[in-house]
C-alpha positions as CSV (number, residue, x, y, z in Angstrom):
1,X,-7.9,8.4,15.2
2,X,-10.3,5.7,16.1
3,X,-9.7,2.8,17.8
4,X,-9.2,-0.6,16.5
5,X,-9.8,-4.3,17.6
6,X,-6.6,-6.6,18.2
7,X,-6.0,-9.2,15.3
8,X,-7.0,-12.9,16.0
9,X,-8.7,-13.7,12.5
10,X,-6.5,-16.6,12.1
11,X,-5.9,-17.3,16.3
12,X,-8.4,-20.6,15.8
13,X,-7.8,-23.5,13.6
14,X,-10.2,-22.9,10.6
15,X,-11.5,-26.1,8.8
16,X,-11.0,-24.3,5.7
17,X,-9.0,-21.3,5.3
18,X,-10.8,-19.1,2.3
19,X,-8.4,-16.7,0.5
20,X,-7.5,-13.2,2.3
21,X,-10.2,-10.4,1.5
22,X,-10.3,-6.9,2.8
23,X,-13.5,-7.2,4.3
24,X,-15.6,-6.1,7.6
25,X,-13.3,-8.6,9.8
26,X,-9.8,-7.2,8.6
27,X,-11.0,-4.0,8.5
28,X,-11.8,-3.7,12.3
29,X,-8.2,-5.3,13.2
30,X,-6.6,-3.3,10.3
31,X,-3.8,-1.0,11.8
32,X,-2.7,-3.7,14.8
33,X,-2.4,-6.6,11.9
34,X,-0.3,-3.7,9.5
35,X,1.9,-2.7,12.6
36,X,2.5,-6.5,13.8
37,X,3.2,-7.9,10.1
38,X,5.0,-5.4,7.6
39,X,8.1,-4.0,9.4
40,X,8.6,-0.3,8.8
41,X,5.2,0.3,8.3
42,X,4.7,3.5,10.0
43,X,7.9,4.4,8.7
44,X,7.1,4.1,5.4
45,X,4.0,6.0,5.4
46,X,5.4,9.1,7.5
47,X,8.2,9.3,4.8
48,X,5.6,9.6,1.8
49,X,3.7,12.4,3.7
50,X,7.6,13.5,3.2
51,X,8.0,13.2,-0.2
52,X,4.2,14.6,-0.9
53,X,5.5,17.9,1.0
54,X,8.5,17.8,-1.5
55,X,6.6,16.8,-4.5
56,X,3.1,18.1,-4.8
57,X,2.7,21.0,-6.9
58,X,-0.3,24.0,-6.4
59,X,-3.8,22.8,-7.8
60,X,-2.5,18.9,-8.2
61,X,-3.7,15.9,-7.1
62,X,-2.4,12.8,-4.9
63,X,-4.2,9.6,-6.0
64,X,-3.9,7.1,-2.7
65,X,-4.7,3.8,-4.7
66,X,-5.7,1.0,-2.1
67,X,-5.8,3.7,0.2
68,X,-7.5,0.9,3.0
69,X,-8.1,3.2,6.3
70,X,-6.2,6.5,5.0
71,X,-2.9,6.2,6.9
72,X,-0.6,7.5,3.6
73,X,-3.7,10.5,2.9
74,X,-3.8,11.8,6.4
75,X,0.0,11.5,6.3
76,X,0.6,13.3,3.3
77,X,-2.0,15.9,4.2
78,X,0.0,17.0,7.1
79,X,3.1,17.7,4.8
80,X,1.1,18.8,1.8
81,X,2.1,23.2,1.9
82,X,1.5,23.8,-1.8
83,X,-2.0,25.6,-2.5
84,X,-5.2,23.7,-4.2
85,X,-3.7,20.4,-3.9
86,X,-6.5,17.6,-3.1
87,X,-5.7,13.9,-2.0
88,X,-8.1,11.1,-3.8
89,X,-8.7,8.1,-1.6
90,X,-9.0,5.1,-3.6
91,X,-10.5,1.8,-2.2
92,X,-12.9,-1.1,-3.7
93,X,-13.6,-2.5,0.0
94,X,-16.8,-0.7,1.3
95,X,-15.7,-1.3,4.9
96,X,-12.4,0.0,4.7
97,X,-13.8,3.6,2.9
98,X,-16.3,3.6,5.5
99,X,-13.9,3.7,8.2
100,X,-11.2,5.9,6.5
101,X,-14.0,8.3,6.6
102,X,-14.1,8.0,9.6
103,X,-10.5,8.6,10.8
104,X,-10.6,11.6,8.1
105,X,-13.6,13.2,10.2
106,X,-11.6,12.4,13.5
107,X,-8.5,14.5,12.1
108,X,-9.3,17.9,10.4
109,X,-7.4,18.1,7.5
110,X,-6.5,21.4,5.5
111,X,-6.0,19.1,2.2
112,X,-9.5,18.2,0.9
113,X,-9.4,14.2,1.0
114,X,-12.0,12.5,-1.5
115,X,-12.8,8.5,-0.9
116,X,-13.7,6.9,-3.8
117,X,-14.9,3.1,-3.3
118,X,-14.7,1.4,-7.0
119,X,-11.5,-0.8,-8.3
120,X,-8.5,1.5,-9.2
121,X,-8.7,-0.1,-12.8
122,X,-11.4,2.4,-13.5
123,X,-9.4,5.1,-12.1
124,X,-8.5,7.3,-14.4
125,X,-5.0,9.9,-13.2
126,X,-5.4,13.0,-14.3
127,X,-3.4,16.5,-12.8
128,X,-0.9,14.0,-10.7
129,X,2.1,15.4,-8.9
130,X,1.9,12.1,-6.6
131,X,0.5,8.5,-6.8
132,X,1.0,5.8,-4.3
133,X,0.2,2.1,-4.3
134,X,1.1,1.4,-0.4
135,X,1.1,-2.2,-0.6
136,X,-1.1,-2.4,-3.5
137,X,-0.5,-3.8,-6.5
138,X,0.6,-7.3,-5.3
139,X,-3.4,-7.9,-5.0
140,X,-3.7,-7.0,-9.0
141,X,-3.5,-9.9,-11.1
142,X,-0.3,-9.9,-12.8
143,X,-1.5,-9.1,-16.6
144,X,-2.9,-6.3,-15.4
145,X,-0.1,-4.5,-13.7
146,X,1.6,-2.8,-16.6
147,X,-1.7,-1.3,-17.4
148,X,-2.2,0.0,-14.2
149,X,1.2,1.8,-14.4
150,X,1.2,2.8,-17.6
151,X,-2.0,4.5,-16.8
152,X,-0.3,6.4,-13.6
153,X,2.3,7.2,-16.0
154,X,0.2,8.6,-18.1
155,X,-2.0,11.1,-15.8
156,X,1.6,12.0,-13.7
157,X,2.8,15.7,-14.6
158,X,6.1,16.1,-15.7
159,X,8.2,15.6,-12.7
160,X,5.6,13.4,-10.9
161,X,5.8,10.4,-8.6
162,X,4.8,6.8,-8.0
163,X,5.2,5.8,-4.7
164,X,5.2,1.7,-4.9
165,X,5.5,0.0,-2.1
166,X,5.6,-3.8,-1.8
167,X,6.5,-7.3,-0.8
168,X,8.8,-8.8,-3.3
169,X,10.4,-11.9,-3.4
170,X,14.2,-12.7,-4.1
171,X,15.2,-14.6,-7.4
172,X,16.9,-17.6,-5.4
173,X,15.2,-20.0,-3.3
174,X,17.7,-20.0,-0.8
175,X,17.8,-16.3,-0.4
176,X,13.7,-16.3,-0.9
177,X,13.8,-18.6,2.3
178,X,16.1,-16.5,4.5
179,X,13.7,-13.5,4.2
180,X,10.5,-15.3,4.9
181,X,12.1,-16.5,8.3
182,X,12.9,-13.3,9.1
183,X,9.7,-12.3,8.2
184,X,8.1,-15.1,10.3
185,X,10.5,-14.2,13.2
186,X,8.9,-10.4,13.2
187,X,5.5,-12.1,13.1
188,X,6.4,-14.4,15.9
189,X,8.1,-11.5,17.7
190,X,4.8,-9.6,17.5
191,X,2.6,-12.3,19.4
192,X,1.4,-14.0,16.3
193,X,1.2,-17.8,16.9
194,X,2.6,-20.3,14.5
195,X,-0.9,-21.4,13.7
196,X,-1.8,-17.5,12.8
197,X,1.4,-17.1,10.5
198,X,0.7,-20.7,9.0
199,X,-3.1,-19.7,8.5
200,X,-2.3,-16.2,7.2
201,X,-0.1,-17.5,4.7
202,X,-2.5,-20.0,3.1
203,X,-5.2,-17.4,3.1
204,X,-3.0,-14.9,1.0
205,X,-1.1,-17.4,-1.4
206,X,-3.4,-17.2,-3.8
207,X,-4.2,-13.6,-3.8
208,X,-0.7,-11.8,-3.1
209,X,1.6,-12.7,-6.0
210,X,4.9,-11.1,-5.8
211,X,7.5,-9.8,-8.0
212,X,11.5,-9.4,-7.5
213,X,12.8,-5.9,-7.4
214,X,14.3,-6.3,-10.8
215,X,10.5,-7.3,-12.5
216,X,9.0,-3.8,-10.4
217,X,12.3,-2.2,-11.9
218,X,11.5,-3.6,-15.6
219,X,8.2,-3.1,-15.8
220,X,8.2,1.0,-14.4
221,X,11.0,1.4,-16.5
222,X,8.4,-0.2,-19.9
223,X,5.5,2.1,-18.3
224,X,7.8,5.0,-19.4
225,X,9.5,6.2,-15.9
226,X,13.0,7.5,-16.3
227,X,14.1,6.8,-12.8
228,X,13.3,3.9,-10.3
229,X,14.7,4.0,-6.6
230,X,14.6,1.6,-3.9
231,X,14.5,3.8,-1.3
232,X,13.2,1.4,1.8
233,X,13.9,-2.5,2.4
234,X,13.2,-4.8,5.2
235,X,13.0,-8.6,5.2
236,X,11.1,-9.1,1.9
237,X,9.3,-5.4,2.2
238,X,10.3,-2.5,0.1
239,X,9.3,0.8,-1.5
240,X,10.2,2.3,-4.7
241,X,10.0,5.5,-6.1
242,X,9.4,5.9,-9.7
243,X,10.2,9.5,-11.6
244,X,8.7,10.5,-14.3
């Protein structure tokens, strides 16, 4: 895999701290600032190359929505075993599908992996055994989600799976608070400063709006999915898997 640069976007104070974007900055420091903030991380990907051994079916596809530097399709393409499957890399950040073309040249994949740089609203799921939003749809304004996953729903075969994973927040305050401390405490834990955590959070309040479980739960179930799970939770992190 290639090599990436240690985060310190947010180690100086900044006069002004513009909202978070996925550009040439983050994307150099990308897998050290995923593994030092969202607990589980690697976790979480290795078990949806898992479920994409269990899942994909001959000649389907796996659409990698947000797919960033290609951790979840390099992950699933080493469990992938059913015949004809391809893996559709999804990303609207140039610099991120310039470098998860990179780390798919670095590892030779028997799964053909197609990067596609646009915004997955003009995606449209067709042939889908698998779909997964790894940390995705929390950047999507919120009256556009159901859309989105209606649209999965739609382009899933029967038997298909969404893969959501995400940072959610809990319906109290109280208990809201408790899992952002522990949050900051894994930050803080992981050499980030107070002034990094304090910086980071400004930058992405306006851009990461999260749901509660129960709204991700509502929502799949009004797209048209029989079946939600919550299959992974840490601190304020979690993955769902959605059955259609």
């Amino acid at each position: 895999m290639i090599s990436s640069g240690k985060d310190a976007i947010y180690s100086s104070p900044l006069a002004q701290v513009s909202d978070f974007r996925f550009d040439e900055n983050v994307a150099e420091v990308f897998p050290d600032m995923i593994q030092r903030s969202v607990p589980g991380y690697s976790t979480i990907v290795d078990a949806i190359g898992q479920m994409a051994g269990k899942y994909m079916q001959a000649g389907a596809q796996l659409y990698d929505l947000g797919c960033s530097l290609g951790a979840v399709s390099l992950a699933a393409s080493r469990y992938i075993q059913a015949p004809g499957c391809q893996i559709i890399g999804v990303d609207n950040s140039q610099a991120m599908i310039e470098r998860c073309q990179r780390h798919i040249q670095a590892f030779k994949s028997d799964v053909p992996i197609q990067l596609v740089c646009d915004d997955l609203q003009n995606i449209r799921i067709t042939n889908a055994a698998m779909v997964v939003m790894n940390f995705t749809l929390q950047f999507i304004a919120p009256p556009q989600r159901l859309d989105i996953l209606q649209g999965i729903y739609q382009g899933l075969n029967p038997g298909g799976i969404l893969v959501l994973s995400e940072k959610i927040r809990h319906p109290s305050e109280a208990g809201n608070e408790l899992l952002i401390e522990l949050h900051h405490e894994f930050k803080r834990r992981n050499g980030y400063s107070e002034l990094e955590i304090s910086q980071k959070r400004t930058a992405l309040e306006n851009v990461m709006l999260t749901d509660s479980f129960s709204q991700h739960e509502q929502r799949l179930k009004q797209a048209g999915f029989s079946d939600v799970l919550l299959w992974f939770k840490c601190f304020n992190f979690a993955s769902l898997v959605a059955i259609k």
